[in-house]
MIVOKE-608590 format. One line per 10 residues: number of its first residue (from 1); their letters; for each residue z, y, x of C-alpha. Coordinates in pm, 1 decimal. Last residue first. Layout:
BEGIN
NUM) A) Z:Y:X ~ ...;
//
This chain:
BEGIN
283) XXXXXXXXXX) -5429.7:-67.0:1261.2 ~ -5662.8:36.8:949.7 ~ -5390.0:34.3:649.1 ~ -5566.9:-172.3:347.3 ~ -5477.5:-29.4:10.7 ~ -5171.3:-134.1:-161.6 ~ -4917.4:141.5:-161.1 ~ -5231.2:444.8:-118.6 ~ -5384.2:362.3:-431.9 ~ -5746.6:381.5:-472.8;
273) XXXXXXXXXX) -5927.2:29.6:-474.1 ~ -5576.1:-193.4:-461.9 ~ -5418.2:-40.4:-726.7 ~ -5491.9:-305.2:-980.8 ~ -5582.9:-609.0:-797.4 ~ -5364.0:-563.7:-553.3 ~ -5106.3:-481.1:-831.8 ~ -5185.3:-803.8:-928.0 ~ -5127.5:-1025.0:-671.8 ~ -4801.8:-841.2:-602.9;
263) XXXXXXXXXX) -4785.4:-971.3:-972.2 ~ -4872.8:-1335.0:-843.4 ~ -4651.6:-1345.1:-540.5 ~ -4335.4:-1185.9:-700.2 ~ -4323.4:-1463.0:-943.6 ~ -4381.8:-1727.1:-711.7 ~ -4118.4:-1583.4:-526.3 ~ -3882.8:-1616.6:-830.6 ~ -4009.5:-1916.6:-878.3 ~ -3875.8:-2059.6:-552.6;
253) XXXXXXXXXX) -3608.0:-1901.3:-594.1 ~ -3525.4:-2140.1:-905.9 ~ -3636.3:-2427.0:-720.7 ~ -3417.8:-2365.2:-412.1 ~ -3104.2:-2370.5:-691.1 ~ -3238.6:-2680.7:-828.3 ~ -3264.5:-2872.1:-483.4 ~ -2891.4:-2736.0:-423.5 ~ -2778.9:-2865.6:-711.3 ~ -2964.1:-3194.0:-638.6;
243) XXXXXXXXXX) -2744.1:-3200.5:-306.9 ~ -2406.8:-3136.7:-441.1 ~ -2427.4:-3396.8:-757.2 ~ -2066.5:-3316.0:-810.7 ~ -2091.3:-3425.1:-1208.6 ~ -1973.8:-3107.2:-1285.9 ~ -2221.3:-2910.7:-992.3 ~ -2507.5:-3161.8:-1117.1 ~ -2443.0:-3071.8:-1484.3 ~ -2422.7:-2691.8:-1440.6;
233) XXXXXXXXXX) -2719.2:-2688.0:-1200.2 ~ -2941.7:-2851.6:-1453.7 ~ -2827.4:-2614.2:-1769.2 ~ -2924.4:-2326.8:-1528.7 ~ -3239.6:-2532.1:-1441.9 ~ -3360.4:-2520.7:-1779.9 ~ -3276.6:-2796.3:-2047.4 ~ -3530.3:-3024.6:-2285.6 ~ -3494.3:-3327.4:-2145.9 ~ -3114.8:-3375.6:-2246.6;
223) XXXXXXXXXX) -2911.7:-3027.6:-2288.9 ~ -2928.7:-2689.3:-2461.7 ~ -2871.2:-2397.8:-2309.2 ~ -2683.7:-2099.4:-2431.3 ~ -2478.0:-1980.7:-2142.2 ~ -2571.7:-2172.8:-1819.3 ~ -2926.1:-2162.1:-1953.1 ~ -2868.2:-1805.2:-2075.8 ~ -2793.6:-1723.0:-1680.1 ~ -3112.4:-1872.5:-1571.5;
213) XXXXXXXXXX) -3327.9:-1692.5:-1850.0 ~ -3183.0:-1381.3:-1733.2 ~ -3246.2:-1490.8:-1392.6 ~ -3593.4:-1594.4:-1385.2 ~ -3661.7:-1225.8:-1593.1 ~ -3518.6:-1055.4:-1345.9 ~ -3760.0:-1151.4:-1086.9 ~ -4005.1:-1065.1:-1308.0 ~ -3864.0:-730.2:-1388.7 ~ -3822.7:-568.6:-1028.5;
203) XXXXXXXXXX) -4235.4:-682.2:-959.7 ~ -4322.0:-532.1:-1306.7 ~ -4146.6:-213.1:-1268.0 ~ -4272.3:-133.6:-919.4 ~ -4652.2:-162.0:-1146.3 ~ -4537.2:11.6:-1395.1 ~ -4492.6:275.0:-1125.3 ~ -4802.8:219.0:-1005.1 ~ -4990.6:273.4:-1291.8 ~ -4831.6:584.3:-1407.7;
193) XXXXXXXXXX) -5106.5:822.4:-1299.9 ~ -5338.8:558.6:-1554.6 ~ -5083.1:653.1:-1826.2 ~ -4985.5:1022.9:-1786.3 ~ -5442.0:1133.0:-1761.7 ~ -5653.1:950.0:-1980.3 ~ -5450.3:742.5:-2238.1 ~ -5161.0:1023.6:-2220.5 ~ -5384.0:1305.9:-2246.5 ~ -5625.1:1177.1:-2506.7;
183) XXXXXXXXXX) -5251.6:1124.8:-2715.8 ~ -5151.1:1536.8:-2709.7 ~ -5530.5:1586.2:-2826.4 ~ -5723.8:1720.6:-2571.8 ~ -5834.2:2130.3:-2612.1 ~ -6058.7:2162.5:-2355.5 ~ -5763.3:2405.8:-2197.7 ~ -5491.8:2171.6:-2281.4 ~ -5720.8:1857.9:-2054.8 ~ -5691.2:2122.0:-1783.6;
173) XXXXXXXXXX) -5318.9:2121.2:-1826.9 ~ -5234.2:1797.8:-1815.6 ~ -5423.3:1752.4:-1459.1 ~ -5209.4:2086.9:-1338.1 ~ -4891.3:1914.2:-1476.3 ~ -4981.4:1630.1:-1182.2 ~ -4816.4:1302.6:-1354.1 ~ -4409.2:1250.0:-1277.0 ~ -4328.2:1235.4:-1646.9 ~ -4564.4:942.2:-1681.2;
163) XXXXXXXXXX) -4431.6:741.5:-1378.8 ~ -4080.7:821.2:-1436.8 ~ -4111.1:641.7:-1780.1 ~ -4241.0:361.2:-1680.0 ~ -4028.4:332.6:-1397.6 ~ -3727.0:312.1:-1645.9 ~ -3853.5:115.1:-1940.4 ~ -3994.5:-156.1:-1710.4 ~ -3650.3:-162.8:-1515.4 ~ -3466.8:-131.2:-1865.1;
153) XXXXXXXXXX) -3609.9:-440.1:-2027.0 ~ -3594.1:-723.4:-1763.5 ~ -3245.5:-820.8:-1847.7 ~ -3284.3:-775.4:-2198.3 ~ -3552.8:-979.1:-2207.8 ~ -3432.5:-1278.0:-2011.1 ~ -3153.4:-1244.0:-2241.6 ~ -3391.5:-1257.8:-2576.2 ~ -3544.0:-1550.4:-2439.5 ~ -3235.6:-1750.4:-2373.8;
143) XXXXXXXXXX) -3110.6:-1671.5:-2707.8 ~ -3381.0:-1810.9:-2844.1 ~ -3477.2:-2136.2:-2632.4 ~ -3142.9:-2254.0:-2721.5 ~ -2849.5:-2097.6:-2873.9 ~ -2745.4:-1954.7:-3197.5 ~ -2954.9:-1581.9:-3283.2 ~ -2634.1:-1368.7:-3329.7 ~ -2347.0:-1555.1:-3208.7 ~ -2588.0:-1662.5:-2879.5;
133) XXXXXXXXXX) -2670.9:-1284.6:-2836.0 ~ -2330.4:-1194.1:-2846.9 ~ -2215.6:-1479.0:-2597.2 ~ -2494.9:-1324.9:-2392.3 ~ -2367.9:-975.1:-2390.4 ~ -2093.3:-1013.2:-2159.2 ~ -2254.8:-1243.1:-1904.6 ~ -2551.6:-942.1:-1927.1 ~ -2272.5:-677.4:-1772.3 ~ -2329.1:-393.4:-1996.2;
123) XXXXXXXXXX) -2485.4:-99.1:-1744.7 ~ -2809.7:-171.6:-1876.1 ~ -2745.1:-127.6:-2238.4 ~ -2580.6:215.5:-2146.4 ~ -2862.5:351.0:-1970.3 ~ -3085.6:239.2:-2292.2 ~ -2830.4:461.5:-2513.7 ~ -2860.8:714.2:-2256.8 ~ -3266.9:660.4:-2288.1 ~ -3294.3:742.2:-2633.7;
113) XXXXXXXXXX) -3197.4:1079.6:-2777.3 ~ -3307.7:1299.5:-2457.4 ~ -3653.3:1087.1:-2459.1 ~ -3703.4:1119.3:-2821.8 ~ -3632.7:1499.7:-2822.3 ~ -3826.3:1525.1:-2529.7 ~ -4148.5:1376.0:-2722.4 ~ -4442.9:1159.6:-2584.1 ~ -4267.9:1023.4:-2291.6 ~ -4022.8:873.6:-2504.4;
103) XXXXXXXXXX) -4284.2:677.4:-2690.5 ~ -4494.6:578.9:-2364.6 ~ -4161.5:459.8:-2236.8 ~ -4092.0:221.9:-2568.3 ~ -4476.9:76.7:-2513.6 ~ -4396.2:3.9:-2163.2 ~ -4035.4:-95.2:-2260.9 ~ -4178.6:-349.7:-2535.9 ~ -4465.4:-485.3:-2374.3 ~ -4325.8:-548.2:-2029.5;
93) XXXXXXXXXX) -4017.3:-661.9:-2122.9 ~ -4158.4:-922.1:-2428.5 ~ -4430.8:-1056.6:-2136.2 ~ -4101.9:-1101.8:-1902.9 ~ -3895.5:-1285.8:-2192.1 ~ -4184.9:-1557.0:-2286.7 ~ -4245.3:-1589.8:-1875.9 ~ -3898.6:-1639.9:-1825.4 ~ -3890.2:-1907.5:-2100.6 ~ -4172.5:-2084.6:-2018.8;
83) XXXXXXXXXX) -4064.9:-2052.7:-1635.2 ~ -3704.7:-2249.3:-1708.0 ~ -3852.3:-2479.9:-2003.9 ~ -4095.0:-2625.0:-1680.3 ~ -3856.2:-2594.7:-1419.9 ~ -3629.7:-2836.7:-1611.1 ~ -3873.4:-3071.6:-1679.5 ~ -3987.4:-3064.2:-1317.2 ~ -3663.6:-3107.0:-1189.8 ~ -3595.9:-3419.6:-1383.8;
73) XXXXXXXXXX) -3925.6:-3532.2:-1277.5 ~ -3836.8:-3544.1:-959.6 ~ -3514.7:-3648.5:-945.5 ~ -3510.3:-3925.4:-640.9 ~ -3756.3:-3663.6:-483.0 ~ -3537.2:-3357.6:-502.2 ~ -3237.0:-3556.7:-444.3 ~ -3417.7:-3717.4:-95.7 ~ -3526.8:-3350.4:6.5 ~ -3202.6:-3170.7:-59.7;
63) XXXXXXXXXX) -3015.1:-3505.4:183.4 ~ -3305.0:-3384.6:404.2 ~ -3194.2:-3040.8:446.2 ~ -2869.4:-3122.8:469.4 ~ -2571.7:-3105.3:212.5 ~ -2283.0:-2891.0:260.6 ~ -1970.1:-2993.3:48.7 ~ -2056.1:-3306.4:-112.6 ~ -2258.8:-3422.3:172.7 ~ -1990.4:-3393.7:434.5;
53) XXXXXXXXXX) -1930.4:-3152.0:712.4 ~ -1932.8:-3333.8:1051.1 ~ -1984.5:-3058.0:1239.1 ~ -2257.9:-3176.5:1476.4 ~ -2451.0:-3292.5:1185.6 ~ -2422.7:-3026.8:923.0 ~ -2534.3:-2772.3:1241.9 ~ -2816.2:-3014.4:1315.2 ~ -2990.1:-2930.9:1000.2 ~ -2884.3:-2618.4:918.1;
43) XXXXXXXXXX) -2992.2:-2502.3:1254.5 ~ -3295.2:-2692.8:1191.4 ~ -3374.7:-2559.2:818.1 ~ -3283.5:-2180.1:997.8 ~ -3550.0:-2230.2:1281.8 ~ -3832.8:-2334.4:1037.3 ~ -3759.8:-2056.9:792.4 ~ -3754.1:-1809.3:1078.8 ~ -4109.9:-1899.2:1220.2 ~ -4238.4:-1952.5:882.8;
33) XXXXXXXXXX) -4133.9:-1618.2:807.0 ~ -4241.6:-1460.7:1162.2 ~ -4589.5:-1637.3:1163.0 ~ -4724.0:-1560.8:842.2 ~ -4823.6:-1203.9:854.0 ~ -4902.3:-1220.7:1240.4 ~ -5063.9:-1536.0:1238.5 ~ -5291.2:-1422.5:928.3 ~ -5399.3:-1110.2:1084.3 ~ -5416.5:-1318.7:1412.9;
23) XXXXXXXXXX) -5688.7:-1525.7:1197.5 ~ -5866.8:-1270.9:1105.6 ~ -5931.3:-1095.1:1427.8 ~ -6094.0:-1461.2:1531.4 ~ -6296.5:-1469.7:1217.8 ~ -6381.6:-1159.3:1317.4 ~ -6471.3:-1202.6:1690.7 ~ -6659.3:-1511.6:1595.6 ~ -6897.9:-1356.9:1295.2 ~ -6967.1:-1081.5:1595.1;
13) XXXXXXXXXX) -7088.8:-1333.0:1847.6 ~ -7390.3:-1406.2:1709.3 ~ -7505.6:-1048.7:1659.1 ~ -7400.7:-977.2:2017.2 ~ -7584.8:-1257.1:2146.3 ~ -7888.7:-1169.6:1955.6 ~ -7861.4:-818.5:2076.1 ~ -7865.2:-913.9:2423.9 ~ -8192.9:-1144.7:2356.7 ~ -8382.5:-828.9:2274.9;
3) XXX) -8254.7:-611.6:2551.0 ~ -8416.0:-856.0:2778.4 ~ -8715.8:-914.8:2614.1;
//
């Protein structure tokens, strides 16, 4: 009875220990950041304060707060355009220098013809192209869509690429031997061995994409209701709104982050079941 009743208790005290190991998981992945974020906002805080440094050239955290709420839906708006057109110019990257990759990859010729000129495109400053783009395709949601493109183009392009010239040759070769098409071998073999790198591609290109599209704003925006927050930061810094330019600036690395966050997500998702990067590390 004894040894009976000592097994219960152990049984009912396991759910507690792991909910218990969880949460210090969660302390310990959380508790740093916040940790730091919360002593930098009160340094900031109290620092602006004990200096004396005025609004209009180093706002506080709460004059940020008051703008952000006072222009609310301001923000919004422009956050809104901002993301549809990163998200627009990310999906283009991904598609077109995945698929442009996969090309290369399939002949050296290709490869060796190609990719300098695609070197060269990235090593153009993209302030110096956008006035291009904006001649060729006149501004707005366009232009700004092409440049978040552009921007985010050679990173997919690039570690796509060094993902399916870096699969095992001893994998290729047994599909040779049972005679696989040149094509089976890339859609069963160089493309799922390529995953991850895609997937490094996809986490450089997103935040990319948030600037491109933030740099076309300042570039090829258009105003009123219907601008992004590089449009938004260009009329508060004129109009020396110093506090709502910071609030837009946070907002725009905000979605960067939030970004980030969902195609970490993803490669979790992904690679999570047989990937080394992203499977759980026992401790």
């Amino acid at each position: 009875m004894e040894n009976i009743q000592t097994e219960k208790l152990e049984v009912t005290q396991k759910p507690s220990a792991r909910s218990t190991k969880i949460n210090l998981n969660i302390l310990s992945v959380w508790g740093p950041p916040i940790i730091a974020l919360v002593l930098f906002l009160l340094i900031w805080q109290f620092g602006t304060l004990l200096l004396q440094i005025p609004p209009y050239i180093m706002p506080k955290p709460t004059d940020v707060l008051a703008a952000t709420i006072e222009n609310w839906s301001r923000l919004v708006n422009s956050a809104t355009t901002t993301i549809l057109e990163s998200v627009i110019g990310f999906v283009f990257s991904v598609l077109i220098g995945v698929s442009a990759a996969i090309i290369m990859a399939s002949s050296k010729i290709l490869e060796r013809s190609l990719y300098p000129y695609a070197i060269l495109l990235q090593t153009i400053p993209i302030v110096a192209i956008a006035p291009i783009i904006v001649i060729w395709f006149g501004s707005g949601m366009n232009a700004i869509v092409i440049i978040a493109f552009t921007i985010g183009f050679f990173p997919m392009l690039s570690n796509t690429l060094i993902g399916l010239n870096a699969t095992d040759r001893s994998m290729i070769d047994l599909l040779s031997l049972y005679k696989a098409s040149k094509w089976q071998i890339m859609w069963k073999i160089r493309i799922p061995a390529a995953l991850p790198y895609i997937v490094a591609g996809l986490k450089i290109s997103c935040t990319l994409a948030i600037i491109g599209a933030i740099v076309g704003e300042y570039i090829a925006g258009i105003g009123g209701g219907d601008g992004g927050l590089g449009y938004a930061i260009t009329v508060a810094s004129t109009t020396m709104e110093i506090p709502y330019l910071f609030a837009c600036g946070i907002a725009a690395s905000i979605l960067g982050i939030v970004f980030f966050l969902l195609v970490s997500l993803f490669s979790k998702l992904v690679l999570g079941s047989w990937h080394e990067s992203e499977m759980k590390k026992e401790r």
